[in-house]
C-alpha positions as CSV (number, residue, x, y, z in Angstrom):
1,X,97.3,71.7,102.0
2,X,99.5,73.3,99.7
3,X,98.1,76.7,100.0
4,X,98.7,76.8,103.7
5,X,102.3,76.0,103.6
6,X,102.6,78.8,101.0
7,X,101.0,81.2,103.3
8,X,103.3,79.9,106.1
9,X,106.0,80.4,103.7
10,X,105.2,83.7,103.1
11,X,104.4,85.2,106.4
12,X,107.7,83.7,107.4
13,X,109.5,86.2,105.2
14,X,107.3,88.6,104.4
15,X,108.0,92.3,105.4
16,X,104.4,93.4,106.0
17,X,101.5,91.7,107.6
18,X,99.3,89.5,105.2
19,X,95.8,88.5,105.2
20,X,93.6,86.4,103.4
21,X,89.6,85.6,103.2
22,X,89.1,82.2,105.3
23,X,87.5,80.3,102.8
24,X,89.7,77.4,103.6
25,X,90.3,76.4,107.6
26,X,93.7,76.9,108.3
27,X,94.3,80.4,107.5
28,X,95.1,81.9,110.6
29,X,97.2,78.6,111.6
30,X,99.6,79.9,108.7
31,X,100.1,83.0,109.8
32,X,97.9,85.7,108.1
33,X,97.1,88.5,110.5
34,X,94.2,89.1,109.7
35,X,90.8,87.2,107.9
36,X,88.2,88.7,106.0
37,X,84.6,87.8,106.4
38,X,82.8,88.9,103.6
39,X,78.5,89.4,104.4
40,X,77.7,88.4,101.6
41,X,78.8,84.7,101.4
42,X,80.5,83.9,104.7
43,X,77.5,81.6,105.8
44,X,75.5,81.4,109.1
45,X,76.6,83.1,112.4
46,X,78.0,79.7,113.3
47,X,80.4,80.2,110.4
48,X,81.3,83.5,111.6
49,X,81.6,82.0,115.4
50,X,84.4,79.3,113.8
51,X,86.4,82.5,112.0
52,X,86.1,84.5,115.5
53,X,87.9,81.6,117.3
54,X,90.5,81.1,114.9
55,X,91.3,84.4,114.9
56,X,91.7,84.7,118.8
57,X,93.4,81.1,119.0
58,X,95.8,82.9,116.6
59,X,96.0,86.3,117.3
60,X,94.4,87.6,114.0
61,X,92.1,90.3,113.2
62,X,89.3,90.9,111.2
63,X,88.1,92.7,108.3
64,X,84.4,92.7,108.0
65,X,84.3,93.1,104.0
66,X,81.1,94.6,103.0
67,X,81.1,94.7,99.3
68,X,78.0,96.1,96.8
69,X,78.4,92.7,94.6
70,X,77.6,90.3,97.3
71,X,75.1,91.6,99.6
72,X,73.0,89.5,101.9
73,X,70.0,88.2,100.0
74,X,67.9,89.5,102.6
75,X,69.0,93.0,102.4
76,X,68.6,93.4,98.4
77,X,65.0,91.8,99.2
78,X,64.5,94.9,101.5
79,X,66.3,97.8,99.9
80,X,66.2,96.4,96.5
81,X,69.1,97.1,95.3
82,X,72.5,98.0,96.4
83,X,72.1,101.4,98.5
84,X,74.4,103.0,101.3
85,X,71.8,102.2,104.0
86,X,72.1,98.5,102.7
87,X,75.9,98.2,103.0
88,X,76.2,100.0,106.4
89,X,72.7,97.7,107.9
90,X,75.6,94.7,106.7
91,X,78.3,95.8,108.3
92,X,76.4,96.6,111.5
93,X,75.0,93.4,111.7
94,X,78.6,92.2,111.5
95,X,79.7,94.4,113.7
96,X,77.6,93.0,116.4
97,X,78.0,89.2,115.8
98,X,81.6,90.0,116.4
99,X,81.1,92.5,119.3
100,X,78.6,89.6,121.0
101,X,81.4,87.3,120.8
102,X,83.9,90.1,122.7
103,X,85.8,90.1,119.8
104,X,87.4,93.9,119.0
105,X,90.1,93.3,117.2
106,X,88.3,94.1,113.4
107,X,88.3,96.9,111.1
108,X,85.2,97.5,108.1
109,X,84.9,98.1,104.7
110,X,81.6,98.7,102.9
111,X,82.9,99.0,98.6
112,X,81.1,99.1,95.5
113,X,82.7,99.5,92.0
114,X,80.4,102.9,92.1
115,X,82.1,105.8,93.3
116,X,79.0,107.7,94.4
117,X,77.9,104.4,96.3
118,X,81.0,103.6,98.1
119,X,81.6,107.4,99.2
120,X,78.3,108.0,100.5
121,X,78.4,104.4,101.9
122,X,81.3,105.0,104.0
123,X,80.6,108.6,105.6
124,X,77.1,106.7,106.8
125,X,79.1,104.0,108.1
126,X,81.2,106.6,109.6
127,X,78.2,108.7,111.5
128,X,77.1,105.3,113.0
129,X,80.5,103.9,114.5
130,X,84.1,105.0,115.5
131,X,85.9,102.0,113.9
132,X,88.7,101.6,112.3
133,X,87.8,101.7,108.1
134,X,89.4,100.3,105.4
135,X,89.0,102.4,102.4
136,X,88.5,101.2,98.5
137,X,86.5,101.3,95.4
138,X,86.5,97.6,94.2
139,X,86.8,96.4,91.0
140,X,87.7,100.2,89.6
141,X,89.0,98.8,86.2
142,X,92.4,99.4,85.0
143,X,95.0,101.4,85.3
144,X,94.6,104.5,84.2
145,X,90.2,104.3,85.0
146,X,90.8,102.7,88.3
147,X,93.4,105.0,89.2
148,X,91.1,108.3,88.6
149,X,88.1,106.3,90.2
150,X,90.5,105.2,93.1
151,X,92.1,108.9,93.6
152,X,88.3,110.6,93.5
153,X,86.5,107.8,96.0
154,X,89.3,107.0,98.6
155,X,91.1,110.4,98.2
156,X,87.3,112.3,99.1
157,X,87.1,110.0,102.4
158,X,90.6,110.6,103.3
159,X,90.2,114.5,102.9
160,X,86.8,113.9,104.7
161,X,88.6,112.6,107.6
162,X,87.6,109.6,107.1
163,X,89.4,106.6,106.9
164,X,92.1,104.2,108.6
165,X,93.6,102.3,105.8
166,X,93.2,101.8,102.2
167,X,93.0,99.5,98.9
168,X,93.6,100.4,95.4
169,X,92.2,97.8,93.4
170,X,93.0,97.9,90.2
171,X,93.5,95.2,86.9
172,X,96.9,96.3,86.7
173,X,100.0,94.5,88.3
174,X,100.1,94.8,92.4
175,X,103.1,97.1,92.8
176,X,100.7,99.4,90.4
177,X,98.1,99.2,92.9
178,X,100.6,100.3,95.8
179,X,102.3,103.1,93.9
180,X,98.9,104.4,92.8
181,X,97.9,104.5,96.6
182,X,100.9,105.9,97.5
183,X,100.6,108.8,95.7
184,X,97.1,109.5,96.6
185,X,98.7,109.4,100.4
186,X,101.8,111.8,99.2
187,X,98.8,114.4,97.2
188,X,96.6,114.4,100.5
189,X,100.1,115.0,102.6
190,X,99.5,112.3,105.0
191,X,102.8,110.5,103.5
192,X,105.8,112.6,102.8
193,X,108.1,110.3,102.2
194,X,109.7,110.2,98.4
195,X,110.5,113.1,95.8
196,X,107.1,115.2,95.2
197,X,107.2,116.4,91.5
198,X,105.8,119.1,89.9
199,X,105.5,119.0,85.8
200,X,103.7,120.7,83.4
201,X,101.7,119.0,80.2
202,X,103.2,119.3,76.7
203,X,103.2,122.3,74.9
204,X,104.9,124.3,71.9
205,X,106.9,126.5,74.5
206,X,108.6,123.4,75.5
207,X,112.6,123.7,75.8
208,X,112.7,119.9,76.1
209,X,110.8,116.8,76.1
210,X,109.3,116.9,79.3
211,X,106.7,113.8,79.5
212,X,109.9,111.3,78.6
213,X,112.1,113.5,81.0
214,X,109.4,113.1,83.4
215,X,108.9,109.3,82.5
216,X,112.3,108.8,83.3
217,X,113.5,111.0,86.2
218,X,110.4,109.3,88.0
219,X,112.0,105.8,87.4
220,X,115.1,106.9,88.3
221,X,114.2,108.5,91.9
222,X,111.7,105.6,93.3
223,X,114.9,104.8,95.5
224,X,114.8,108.0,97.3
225,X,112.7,108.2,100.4
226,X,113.5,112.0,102.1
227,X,110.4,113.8,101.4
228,X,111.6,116.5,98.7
229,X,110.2,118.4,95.9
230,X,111.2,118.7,92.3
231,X,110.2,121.0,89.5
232,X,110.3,120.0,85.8
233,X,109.1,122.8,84.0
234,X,109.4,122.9,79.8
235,X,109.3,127.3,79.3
236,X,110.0,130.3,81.6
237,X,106.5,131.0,81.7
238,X,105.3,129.3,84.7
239,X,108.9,127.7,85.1
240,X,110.7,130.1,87.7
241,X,107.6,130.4,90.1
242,X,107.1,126.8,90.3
243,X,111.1,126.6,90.9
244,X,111.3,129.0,93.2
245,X,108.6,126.9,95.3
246,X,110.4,123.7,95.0
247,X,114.2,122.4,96.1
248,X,115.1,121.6,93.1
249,X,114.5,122.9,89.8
250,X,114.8,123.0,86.3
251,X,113.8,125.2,83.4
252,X,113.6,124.5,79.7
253,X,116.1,127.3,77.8
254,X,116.9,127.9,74.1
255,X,119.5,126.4,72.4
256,X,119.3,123.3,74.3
257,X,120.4,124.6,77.7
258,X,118.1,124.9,80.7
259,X,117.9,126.7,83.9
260,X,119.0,124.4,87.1
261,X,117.5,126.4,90.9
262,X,118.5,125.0,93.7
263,X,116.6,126.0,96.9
264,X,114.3,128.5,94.9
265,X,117.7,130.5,93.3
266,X,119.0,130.3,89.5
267,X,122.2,128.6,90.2
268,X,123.1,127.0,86.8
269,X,122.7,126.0,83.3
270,X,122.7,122.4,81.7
271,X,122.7,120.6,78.9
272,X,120.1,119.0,77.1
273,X,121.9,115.8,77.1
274,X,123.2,115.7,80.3
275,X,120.1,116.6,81.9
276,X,118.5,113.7,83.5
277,X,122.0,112.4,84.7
278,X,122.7,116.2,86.0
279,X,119.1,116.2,88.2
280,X,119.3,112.5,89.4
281,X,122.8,113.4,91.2
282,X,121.5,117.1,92.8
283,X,118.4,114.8,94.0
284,X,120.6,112.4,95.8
285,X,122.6,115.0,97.0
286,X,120.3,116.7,98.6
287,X,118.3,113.5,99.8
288,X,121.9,112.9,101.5
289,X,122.2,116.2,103.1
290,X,118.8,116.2,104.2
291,X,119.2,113.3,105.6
292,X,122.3,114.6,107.3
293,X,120.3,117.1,109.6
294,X,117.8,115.0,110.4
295,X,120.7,113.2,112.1
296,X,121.8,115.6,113.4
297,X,119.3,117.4,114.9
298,X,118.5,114.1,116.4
299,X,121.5,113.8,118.1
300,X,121.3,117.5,119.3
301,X,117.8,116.3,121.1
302,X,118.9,114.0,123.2
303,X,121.9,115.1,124.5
């Protein structure tokens, strides 16, 4: 089978755990880590049974995948439609089948495409067990849609409290869908890892172009990973108090020069042209000396 020597491939060299839905035998003999049942189309319990043993033959666990587009015909007979109480009744029922063959090892997810639905969804899921759950609104749309449904559904959960780990699901390109969650992590401040920005919208005040300064200075500092912040205001009005609140700073200015504050202070001017150049080296400067006293510190705690 073809596809299983590509997932062996894969999990050979991949840096992260992968998964896959067991529609095909084999899975867990490749290497995922963990299977997905889905309700809604995985079969009998005897089908459910065979995907248990693989995944304890293997070491694998398993994501009961609830999801509003494939309930169990039985429960749209009885609730009708897709409701909360019919995607947490699924995932119970899962729950169980799994529990009754000792298996623990499993985390849930209970998504619809409806924000509404998968929020109120989840926080019934979440009065009825202490399970680890797997967050995401599926089939959001694309990139910019999915991203605002994506940021409302999973980033309410997460500030709920609810929550173990997450899926942005988006028609965009996969490194899309990870960025777009990692952002929602950064805004929530359960990841603080990168340079946070702060940046106002066009306006007339504007000393420079600050959506392609933006745009680019974002590009340019995916590398760094010390948690930071950065300011890129366009005007003085709002500009210093955002600065001051920020390590790094800058300022649009008349006449094509702008204010640079480092650590809250004015420290200097620069250059319209040399801008982006400028703020890219006084973020890698202090990502390095940051990174410095972390070391440092580190050292100084365990002698």
């Amino acid at each position: 089978m073809i596809w299983a020597v590509l997932l062996a491939q894969a999990t050979a060299t991949a840096p992260v755990p992968l998964w896959r839905d067991p529609e095909h035998d084999g899975a867990a003999d490749a290497g995922a880590a963990c299977l997905r049942i889905n309700p809604g189309n995985i079969g009998s319990a005897e089908r459910v049974n065979e995907v248990v043993n693989a995944a304890k033959a293997n070491g694998c666990a398993i994501r009961i995948g609830v999801n509003a587009g494939s309930l169990e015909k039985d429960l749209l007979e009885k609730y009708g439609e897709p409701c909360p109480e019919a995607l947490v009744e699924s995932a119970l029922d899962h729950i169980k089948l799994l529990q009754d063959h000792d298996f623990h090892e499993y985390k849930v997810a209970v998504k619809a495409s409806d924000v509404f639905l998968a929020v109120a969804a989840y926080q019934g899921l979440a009065e009825a067990t202490d399970c680890p759950l797997h967050l995401g609104i599926t089939e959001a749309g694309g990139l910019i849609g999915g991203t605002v449904k994506s940021s409302i559904g999973i980033g309410s959960l997460l500030w709920f409290g609810i929550g173990d780990t997450i899926r942005v699901s988006l028609s965009a390109e996969p490194e899309e869908e990870v960025r777009v969650g990692f952002e929602i992590l950064k805004a929530l401040g359960i990841r603080n890892r990168g340079v946070r920005v702060v940046s106002c919208p066009s306006c007339a005040r504007q000393g420079f172009d600050v959506i392609r300064t933006v745009q680019v200075l974002e590009e340019r500092l995916q590398h760094i990973r010390t948690p930071m912040s950065l300011s890129v205001l366009g005007c003085v009005v709002n500009g210093p108090g955002e600065a001051r609140e920020t390590d790094i700073g800058v300022t649009g200015g008349g006449n094509g020069k702008h204010m640079v504050y480092l650590s809250g202070l004015t420290d200097h001017t620069v250059e319209d042209a040399d801008m982006v150049e400028h703020i890219v080296k006084l973020v890698e400067a202090k990502a390095a000396e940051l990174e410095a006293a972390d070391v440092a510190k580190a050292a100084i705690a365990a002698e």
